[in-house]
DRENDO-1510 file (C-alpha; in Angstrom, 1 decimal, always signed):
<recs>
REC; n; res; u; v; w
REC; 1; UNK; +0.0; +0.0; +0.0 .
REC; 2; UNK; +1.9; +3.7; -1.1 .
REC; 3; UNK; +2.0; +5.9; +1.5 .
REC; 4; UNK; -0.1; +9.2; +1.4 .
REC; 5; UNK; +0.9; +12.6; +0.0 .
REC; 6; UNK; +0.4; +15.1; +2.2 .
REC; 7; UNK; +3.1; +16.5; +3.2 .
REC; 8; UNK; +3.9; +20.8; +1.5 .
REC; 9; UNK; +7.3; +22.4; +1.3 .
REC; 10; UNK; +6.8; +23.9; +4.3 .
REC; 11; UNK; +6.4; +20.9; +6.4 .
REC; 12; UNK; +9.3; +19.2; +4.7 .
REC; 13; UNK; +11.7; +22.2; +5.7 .
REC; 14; UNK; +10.2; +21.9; +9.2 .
REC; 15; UNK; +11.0; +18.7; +9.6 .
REC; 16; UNK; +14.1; +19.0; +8.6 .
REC; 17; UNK; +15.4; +21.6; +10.2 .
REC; 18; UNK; +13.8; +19.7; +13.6 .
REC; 19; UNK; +16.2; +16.8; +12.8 .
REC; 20; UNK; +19.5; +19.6; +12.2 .
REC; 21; UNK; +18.6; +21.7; +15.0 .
REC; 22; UNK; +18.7; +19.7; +17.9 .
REC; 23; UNK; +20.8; +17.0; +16.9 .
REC; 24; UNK; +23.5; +19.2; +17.7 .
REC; 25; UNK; +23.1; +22.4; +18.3 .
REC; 26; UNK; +22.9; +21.7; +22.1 .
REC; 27; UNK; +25.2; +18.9; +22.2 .
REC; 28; UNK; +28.2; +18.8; +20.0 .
REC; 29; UNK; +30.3; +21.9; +21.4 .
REC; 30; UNK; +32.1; +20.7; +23.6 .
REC; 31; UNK; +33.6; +17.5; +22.3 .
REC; 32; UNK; +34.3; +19.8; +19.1 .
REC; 33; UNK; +35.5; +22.5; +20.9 .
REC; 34; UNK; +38.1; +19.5; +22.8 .
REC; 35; UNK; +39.3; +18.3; +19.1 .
REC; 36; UNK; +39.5; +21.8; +17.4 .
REC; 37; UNK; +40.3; +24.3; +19.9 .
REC; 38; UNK; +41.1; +27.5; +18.1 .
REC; 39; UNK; +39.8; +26.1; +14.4 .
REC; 40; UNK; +36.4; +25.3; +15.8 .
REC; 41; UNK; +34.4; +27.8; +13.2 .
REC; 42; UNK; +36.7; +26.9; +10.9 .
REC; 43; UNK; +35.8; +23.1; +11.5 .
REC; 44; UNK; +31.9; +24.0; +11.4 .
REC; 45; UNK; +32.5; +25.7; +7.6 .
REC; 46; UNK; +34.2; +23.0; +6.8 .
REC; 47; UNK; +31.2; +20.4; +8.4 .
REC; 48; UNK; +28.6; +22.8; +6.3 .
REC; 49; UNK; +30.5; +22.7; +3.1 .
REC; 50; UNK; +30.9; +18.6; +3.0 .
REC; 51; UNK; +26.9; +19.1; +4.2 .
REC; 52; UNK; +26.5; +21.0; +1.2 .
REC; 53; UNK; +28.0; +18.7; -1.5 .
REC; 54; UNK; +25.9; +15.9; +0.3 .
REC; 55; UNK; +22.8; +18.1; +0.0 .
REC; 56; UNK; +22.9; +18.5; -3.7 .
REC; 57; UNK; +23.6; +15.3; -4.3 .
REC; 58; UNK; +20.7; +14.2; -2.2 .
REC; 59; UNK; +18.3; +16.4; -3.6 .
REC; 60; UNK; +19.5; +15.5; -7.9 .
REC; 61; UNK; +18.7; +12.0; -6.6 .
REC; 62; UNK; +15.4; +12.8; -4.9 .
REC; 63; UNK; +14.1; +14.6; -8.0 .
REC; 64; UNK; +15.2; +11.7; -9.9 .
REC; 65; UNK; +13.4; +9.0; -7.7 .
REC; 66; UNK; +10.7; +10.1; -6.0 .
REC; 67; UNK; +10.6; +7.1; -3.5 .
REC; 68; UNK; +10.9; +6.6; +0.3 .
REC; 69; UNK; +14.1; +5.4; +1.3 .
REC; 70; UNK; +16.5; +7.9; +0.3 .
REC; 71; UNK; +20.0; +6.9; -0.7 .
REC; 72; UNK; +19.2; +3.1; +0.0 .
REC; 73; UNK; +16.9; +3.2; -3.1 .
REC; 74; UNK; +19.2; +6.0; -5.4 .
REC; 75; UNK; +22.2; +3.5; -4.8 .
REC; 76; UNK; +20.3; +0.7; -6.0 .
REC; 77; UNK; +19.3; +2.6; -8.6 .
REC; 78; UNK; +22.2; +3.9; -9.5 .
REC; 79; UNK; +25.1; +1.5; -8.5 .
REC; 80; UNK; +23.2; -1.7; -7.7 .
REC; 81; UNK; +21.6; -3.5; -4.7 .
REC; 82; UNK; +24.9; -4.0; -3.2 .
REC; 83; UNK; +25.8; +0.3; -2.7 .
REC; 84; UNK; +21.7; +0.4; -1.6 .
REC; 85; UNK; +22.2; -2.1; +0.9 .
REC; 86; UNK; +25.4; -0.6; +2.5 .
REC; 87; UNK; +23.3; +3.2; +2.4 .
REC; 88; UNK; +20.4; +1.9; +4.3 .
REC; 89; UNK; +21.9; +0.1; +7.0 .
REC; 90; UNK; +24.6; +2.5; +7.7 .
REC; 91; UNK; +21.6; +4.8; +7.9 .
REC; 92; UNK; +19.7; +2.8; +10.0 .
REC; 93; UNK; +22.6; +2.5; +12.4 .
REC; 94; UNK; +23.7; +5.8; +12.4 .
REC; 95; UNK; +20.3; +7.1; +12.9 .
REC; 96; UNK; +19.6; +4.9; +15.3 .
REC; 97; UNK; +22.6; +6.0; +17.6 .
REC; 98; UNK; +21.5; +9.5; +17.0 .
REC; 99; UNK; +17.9; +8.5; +18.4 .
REC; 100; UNK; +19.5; +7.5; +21.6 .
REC; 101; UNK; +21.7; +10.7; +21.6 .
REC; 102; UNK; +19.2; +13.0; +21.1 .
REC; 103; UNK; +17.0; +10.8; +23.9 .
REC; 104; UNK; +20.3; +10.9; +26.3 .
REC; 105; UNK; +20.0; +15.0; +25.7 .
REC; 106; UNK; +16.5; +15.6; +26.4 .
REC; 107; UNK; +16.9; +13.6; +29.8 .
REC; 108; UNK; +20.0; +15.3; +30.8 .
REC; 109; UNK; +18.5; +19.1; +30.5 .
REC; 110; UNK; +16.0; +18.0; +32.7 .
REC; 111; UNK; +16.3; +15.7; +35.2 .
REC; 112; UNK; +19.3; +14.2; +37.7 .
REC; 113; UNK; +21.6; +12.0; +36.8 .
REC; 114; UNK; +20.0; +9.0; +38.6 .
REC; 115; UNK; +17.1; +9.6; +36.3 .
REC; 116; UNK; +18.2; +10.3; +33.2 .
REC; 117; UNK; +18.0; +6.5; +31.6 .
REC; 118; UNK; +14.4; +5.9; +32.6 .
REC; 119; UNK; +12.7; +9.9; +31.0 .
REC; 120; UNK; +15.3; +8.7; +27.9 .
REC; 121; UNK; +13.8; +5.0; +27.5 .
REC; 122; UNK; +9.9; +7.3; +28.3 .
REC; 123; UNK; +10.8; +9.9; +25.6 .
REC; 124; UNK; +11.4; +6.8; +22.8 .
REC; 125; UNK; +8.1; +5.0; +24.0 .
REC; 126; UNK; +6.2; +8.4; +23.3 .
REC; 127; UNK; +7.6; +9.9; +20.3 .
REC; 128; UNK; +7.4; +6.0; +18.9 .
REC; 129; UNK; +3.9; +6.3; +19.9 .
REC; 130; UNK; +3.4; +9.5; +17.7 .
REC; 131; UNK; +5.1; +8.5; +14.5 .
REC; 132; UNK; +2.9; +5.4; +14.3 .
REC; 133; UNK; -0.1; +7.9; +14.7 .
REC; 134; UNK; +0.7; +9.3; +11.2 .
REC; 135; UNK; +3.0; +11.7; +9.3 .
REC; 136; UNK; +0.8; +14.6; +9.3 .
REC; 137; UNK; +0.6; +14.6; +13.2 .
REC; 138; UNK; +4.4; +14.4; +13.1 .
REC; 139; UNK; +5.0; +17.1; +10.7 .
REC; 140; UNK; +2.6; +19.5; +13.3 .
REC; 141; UNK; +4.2; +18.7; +16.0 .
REC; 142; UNK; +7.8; +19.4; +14.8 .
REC; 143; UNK; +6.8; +22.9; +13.1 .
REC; 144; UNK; +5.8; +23.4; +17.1 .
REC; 145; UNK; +9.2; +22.1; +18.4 .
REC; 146; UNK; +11.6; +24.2; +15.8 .
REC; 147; UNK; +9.4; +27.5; +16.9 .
REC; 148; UNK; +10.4; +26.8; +20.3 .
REC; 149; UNK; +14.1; +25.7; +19.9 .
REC; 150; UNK; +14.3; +28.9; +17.6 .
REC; 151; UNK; +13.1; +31.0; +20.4 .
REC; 152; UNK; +15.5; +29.5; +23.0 .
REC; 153; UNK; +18.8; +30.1; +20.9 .
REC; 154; UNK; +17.2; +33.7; +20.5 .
REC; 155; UNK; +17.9; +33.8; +24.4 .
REC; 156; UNK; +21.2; +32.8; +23.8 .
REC; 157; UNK; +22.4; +34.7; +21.6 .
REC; 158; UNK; +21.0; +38.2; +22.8 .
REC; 159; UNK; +22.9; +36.8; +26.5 .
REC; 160; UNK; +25.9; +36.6; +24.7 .
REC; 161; UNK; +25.9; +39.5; +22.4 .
REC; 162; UNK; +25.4; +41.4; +25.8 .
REC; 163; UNK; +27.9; +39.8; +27.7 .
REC; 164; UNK; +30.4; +40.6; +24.9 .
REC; 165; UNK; +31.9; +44.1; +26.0 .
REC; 166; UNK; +33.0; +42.1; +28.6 .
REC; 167; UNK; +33.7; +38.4; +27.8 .
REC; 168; UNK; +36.8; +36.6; +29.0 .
REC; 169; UNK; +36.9; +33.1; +27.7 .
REC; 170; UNK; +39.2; +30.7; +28.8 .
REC; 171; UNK; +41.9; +30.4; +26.0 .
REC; 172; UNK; +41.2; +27.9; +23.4 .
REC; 173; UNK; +43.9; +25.3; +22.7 .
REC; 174; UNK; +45.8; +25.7; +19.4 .
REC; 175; UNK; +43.9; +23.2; +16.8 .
REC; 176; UNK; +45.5; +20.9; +14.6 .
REC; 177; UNK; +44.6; +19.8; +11.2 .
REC; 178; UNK; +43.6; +16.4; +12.3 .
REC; 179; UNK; +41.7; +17.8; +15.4 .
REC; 180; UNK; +39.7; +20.0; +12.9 .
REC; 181; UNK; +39.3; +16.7; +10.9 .
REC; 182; UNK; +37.6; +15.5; +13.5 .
REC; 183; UNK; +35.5; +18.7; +14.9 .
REC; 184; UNK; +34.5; +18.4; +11.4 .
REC; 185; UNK; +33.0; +15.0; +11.3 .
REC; 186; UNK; +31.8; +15.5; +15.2 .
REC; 187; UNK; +29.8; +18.8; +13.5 .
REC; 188; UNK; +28.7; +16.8; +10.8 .
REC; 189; UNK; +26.2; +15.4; +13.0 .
REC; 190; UNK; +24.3; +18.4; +13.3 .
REC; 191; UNK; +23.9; +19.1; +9.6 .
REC; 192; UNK; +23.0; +15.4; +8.7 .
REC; 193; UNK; +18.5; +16.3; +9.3 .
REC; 194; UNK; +18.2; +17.3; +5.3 .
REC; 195; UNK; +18.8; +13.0; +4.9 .
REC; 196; UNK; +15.1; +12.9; +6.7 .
REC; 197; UNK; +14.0; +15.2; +3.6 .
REC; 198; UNK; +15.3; +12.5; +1.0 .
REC; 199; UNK; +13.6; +9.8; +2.6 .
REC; 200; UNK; +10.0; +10.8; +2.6 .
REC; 201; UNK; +9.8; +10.9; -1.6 .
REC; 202; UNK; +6.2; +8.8; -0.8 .
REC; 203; UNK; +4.8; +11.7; +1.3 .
REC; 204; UNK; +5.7; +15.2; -0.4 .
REC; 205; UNK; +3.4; +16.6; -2.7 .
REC; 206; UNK; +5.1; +17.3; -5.8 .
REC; 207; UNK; +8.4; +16.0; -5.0 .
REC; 208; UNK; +10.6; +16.2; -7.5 .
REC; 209; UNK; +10.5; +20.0; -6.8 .
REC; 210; UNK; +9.4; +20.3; -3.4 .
REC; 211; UNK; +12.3; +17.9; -2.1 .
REC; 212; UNK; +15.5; +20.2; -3.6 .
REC; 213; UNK; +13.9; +23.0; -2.4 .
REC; 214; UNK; +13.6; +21.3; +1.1 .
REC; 215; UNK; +16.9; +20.4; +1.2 .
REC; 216; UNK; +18.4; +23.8; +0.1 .
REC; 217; UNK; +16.4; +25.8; +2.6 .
REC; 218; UNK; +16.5; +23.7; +5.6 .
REC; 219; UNK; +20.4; +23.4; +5.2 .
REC; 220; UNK; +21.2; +27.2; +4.6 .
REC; 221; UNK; +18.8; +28.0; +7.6 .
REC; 222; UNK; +21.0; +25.4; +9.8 .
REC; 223; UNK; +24.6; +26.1; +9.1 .
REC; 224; UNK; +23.5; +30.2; +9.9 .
REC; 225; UNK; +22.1; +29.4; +13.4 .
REC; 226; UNK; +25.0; +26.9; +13.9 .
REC; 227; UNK; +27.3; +29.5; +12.5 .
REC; 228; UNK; +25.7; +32.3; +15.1 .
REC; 229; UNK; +26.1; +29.7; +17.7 .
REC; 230; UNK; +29.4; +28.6; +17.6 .
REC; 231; UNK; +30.8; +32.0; +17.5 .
REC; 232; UNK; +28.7; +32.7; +20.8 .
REC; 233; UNK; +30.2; +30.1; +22.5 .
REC; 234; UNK; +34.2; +30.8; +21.3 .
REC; 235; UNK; +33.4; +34.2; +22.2 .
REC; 236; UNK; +31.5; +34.0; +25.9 .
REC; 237; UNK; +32.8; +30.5; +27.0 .
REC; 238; UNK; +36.4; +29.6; +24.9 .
REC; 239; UNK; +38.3; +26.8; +26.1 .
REC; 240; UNK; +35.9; +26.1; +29.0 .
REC; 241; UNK; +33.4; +25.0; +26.6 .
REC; 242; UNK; +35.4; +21.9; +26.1 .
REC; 243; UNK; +34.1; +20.2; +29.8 .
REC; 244; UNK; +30.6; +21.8; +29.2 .
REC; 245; UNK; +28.0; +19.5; +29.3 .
REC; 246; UNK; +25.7; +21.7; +28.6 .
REC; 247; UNK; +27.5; +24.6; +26.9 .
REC; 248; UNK; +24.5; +27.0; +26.0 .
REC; 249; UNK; +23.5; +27.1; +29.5 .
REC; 250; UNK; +26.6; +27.9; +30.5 .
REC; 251; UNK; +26.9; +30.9; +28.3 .
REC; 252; UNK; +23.2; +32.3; +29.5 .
REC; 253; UNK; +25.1; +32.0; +33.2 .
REC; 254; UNK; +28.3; +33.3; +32.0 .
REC; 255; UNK; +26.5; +36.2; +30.5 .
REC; 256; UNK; +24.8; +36.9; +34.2 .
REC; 257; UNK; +21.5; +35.8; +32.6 .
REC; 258; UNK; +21.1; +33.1; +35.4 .
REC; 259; UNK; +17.2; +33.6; +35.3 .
REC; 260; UNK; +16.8; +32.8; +31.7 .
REC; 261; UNK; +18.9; +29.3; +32.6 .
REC; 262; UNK; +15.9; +27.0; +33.1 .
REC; 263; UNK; +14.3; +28.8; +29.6 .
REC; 264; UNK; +17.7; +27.3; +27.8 .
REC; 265; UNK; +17.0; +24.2; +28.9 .
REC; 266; UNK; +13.5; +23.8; +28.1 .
REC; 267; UNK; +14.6; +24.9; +24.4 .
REC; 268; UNK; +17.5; +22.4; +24.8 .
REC; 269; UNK; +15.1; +19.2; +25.7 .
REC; 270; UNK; +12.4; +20.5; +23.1 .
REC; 271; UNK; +15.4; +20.6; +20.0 .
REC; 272; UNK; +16.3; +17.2; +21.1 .
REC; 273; UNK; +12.5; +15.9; +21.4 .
REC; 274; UNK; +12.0; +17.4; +18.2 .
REC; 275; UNK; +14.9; +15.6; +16.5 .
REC; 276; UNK; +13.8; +12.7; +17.8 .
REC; 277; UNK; +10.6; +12.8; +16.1 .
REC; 278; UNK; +11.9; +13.3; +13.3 .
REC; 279; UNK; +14.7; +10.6; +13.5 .
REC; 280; UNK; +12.6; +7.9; +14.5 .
REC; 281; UNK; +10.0; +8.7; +11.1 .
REC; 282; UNK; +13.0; +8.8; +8.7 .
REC; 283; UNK; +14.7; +5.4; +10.2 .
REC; 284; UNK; +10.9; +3.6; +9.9 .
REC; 285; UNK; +10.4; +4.8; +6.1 .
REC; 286; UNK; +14.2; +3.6; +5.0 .
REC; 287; UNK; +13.7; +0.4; +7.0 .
REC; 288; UNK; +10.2; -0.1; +5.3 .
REC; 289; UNK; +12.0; +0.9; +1.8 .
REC; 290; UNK; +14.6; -2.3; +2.6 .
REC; 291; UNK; +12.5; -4.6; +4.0 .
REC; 292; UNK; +10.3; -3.9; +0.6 .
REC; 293; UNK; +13.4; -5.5; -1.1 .
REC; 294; UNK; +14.4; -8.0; +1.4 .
REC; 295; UNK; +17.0; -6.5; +3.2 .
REC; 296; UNK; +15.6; -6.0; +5.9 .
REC; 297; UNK; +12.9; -8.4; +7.5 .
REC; 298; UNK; +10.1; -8.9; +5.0 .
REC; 299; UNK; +7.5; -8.2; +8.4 .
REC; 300; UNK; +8.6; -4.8; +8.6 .
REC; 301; UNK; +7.7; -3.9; +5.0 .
REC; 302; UNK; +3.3; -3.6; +6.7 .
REC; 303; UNK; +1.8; -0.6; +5.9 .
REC; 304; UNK; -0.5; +0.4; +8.4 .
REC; 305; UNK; -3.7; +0.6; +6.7 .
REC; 306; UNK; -5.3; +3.3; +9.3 .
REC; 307; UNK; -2.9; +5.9; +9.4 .
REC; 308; UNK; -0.8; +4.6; +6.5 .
REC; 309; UNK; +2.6; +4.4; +8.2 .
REC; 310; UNK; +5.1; +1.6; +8.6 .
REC; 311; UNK; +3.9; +0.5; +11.5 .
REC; 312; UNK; +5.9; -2.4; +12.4 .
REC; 313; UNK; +9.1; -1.1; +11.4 .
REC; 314; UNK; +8.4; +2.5; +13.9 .
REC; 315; UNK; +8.3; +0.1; +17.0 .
REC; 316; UNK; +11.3; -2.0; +15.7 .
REC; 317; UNK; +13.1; +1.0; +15.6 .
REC; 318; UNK; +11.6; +2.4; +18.9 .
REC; 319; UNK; +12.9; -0.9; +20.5 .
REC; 320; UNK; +16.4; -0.3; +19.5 .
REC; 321; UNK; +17.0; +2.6; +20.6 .
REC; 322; UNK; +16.1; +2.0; +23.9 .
REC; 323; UNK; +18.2; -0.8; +24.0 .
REC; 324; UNK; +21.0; +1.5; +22.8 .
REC; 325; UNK; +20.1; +4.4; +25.0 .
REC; 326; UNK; +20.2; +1.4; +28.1 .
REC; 327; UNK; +24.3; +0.5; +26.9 .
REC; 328; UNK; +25.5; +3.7; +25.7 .
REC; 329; UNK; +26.7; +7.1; +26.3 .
REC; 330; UNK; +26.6; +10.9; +24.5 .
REC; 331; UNK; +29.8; +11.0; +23.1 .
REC; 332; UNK; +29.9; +7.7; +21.7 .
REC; 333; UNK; +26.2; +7.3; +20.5 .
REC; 334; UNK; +27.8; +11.5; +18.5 .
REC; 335; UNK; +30.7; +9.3; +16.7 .
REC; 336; UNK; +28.4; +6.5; +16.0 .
REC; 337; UNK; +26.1; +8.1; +14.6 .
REC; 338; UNK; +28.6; +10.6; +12.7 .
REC; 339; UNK; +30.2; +7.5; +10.7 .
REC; 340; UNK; +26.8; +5.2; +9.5 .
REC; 341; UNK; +25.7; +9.0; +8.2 .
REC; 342; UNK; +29.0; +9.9; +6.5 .
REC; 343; UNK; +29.5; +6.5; +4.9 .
REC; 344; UNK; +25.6; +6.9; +3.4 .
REC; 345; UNK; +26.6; +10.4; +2.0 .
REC; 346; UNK; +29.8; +8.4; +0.1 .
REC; 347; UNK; +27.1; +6.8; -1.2 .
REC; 348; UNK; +24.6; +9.0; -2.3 .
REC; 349; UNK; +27.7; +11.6; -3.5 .
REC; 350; UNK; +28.9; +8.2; -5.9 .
REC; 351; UNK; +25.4; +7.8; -7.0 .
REC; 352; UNK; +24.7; +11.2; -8.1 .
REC; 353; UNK; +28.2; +11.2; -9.7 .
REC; 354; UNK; +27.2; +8.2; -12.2 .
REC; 355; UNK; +23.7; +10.5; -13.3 .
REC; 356; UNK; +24.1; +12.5; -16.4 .
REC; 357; UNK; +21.9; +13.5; -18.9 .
REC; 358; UNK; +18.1; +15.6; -18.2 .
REC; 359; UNK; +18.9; +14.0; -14.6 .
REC; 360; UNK; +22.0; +16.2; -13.2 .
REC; 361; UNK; +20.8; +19.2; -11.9 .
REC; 362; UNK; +24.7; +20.2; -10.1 .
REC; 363; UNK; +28.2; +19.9; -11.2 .
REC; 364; UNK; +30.0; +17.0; -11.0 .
REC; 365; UNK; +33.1; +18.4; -8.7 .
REC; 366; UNK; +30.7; +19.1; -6.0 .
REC; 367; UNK; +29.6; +15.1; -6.0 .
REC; 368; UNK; +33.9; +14.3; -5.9 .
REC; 369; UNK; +34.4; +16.7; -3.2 .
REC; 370; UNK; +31.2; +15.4; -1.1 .
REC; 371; UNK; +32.8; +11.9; -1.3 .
REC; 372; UNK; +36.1; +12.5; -0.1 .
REC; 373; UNK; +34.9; +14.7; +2.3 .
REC; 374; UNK; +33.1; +12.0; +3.6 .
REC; 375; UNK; +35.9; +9.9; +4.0 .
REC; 376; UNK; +38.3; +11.9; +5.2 .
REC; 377; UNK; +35.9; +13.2; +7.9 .
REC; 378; UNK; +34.6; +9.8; +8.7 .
REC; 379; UNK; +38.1; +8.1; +8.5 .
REC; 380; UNK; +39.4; +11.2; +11.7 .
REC; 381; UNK; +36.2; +10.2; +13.8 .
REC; 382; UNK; +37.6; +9.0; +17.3 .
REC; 383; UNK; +39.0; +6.0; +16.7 .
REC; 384; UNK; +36.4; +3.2; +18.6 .
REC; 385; UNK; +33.5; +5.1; +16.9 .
REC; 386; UNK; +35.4; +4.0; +13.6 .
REC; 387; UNK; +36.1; +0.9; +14.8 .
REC; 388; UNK; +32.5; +0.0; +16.1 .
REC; 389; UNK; +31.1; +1.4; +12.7 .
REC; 390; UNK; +32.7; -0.6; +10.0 .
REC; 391; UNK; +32.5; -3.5; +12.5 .
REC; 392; UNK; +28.7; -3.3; +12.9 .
REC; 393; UNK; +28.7; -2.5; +8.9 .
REC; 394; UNK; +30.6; -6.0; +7.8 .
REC; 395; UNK; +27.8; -7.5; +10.3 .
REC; 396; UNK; +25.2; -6.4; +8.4 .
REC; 397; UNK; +26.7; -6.8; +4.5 .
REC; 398; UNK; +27.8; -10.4; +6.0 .
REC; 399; UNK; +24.2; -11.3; +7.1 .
REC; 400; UNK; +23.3; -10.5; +3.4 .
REC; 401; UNK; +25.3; -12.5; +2.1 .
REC; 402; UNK; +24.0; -15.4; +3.8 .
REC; 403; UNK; +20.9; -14.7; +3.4 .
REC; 404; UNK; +21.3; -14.4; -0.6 .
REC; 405; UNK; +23.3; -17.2; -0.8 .
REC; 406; UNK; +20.8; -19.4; +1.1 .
REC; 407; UNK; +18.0; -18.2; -1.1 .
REC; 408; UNK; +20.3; -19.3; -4.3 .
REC; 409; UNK; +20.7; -22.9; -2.7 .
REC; 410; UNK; +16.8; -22.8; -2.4 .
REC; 411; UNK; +16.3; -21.6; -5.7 .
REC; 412; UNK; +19.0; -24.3; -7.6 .
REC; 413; UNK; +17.3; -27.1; -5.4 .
REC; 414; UNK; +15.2; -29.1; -7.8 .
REC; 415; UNK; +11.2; -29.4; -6.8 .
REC; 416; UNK; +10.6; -33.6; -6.2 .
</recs>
């Protein structure tokens, strides 16, 4: 059963700004700040600018294929089921490491410690809950969420603009190239929501224009706030950023705003709550696209026939993540996350590189550069996030090859 159209320009650039800002925005500073130092903004261009040579390759591909499952189904497209495959699960796995970080986040801006696992594990039930009730509820409800996170980094900004006469950050390590390298790819985790666009081809009205639009707008809007954001923190916070758990709070205080603290974390928990939302929508609609084709279990290919969403493969990926969110922690879940998205980018960058013809819309430099950014970036991750990523990767390309081989034994055994 196709899913429904209903989705308008507007709620795709919604939605993808609620999966960019808040999957980083209150999160990523300080272990960037700790690997760039002094090249932090010039770590965040350079995060933006691989972003960008992602983004339009994402959106040539979108407005070529007009499917859900974003570069899982352009790679099979384009480069065969084997470059689909590796896409989609190292979005899956990606994604669903960022699920648990952005679920981590909204716990930690709000309660203790001692309770931070149990509101995570709540937060996944809930937001599960509501991407199973339908799209159009989830695209309402994140419009909501980016109003408020907007309105929060409004607070912090004006705190530190005022505060600036008479900042004195702590001095800011000198940053190497590889420690940019790295900032880079930790950054990249904040610009990776414009993915969540591409995979929702089923659901946009008109979306061979509407989702290259989407894209463009939701990622210039992002890397501006990010931009506006980062400098606030080099400028009130410097090198204390670095052991900042929760850095934009600490630059409300630092700016003697200490009232509008509990306002910054309210924004902080909505951002994350919102990128959640949108998270857990894009991994079900790329796990329905591969279970579609057998990748994936063929039980979570259901389409709900209520509210027309995959139902079975929402609480499969609301399961997960709890289980993730029960054995990891922030920083890893960041790196995690950051490699399964970078190594689907390599793939949807090659993809749009083999297009030619009516079907490229964007030079083909910008498609070389996006892929070697992607390595490079991915390849200067923190080391066990690199190791844990291919590792889980080979798991998942070696359980296809079982299964395709056993399905060619069944298919050359003769019928008695």
């Amino acid at each position: 059963m196709p899913l429904a159209r209903r989705l308008t320009l507007g709620d795709a650039v919604a939605i993808g700004l609620g999966s960019m800002i808040g999957a980083g925005v209150f999160t990523v500073w300080g272990p960037a700040v700790g690997a760039a130092g002094s090249g932090l903004l010039i770590a965040l261009v350079l995060a933006g600018f691989v972003a960008f040579c992602n983004a339009t390759s994402s959106a040539q591909l979108a407005a070529a294929h007009p499917v859900s499952g974003g570069t899982y189904a352009y790679g099979r497209a384009e480069l065969g089921p084997w470059w689909g495959f590796v896409a989609g699960w190292s979005f899956v796995i990606g994604k669903l490491a960022s699920c648990a970080a952005m679920a981590m986040t909204v716990a930690a801006y709000i309660v203790p410690a001692g309770w931070q696992k149990p509101l995570a594990i709540a937060a996944v039930a809930a937001l599960t809950a509501v991407t199973c009730a339908g799209v159009t509820r989830t695209a309402r409800v994140t419009q909501v969420l980016v109003g408020v996170t907007l309105l929060g980094l409004i607070v912090v900004l004006a705190a530190a603009g005022a505060a600036l006469p008479q900042a004195a950050p702590a001095p800011l390590l000198s940053g190497s190239l590889y420690g940019v390298l790295q900032a880079a790819g930790l950054l990249f985790f904040a610009f990776a929501g414009y993915a969540r666009i591409a995979t929702m081809g089923e659901e946009v009205r008109d979306p061979s224009r509407v989702i290259p639009r989407a894209i463009g707008i939701a990622l210039v809007a992002a890397l501006v706030v990010y931009l506006l954001v980062g400098g606030a923190v080099v400028l009130t916070l410097g090198g204390a950023a670095e052991g900042s758990s929760a850095p934009l709070a600490d630059v409300v205080s630092a700016a003697g705003w200490t009232s509008a603290g509990p306002a910054v974390r309210i924004a902080a928990a909505t951002a994350a709550t919102g990128a959640l939302l949108a998270l857990l929508s894009g991994i079900g609609r790329t796990s329905l696209a591969m279970a579609r084709e057998r990748d994936l279990p063929r039980i979570l290919a259901a389409v709900d026939p209520r509210h027309r969403v995959p139902r079975r493969a929402q609480l499969a990926a609301g399961a997960v993540v709890v289980a993730v969110v029960l054995v990891a922690d922030l920083r890893g879940a960041i790196g995690f996350s950051s490699f399964g998205v970078l190594l689907y980018y390599f793939v949807a960058n090659a993809s749009a590189l083999r297009q030619g013809g009516a079907a490229r819309r964007y030079p083909r430099p910008l498609q070389v550069l996006g892929a070697i950014g992607c390595v490079v970036l991915a390849a200067t991750l923190p080391l066990p996030s690199v190791l844990i990523g291919a590792a889980v990767v080979l798991v998942g390309v070696g359980l296809r090859a079982i299964r395709l081989r056993r399905d060619r034994r069944r298919h050359d055994t003769p019928t008695p």
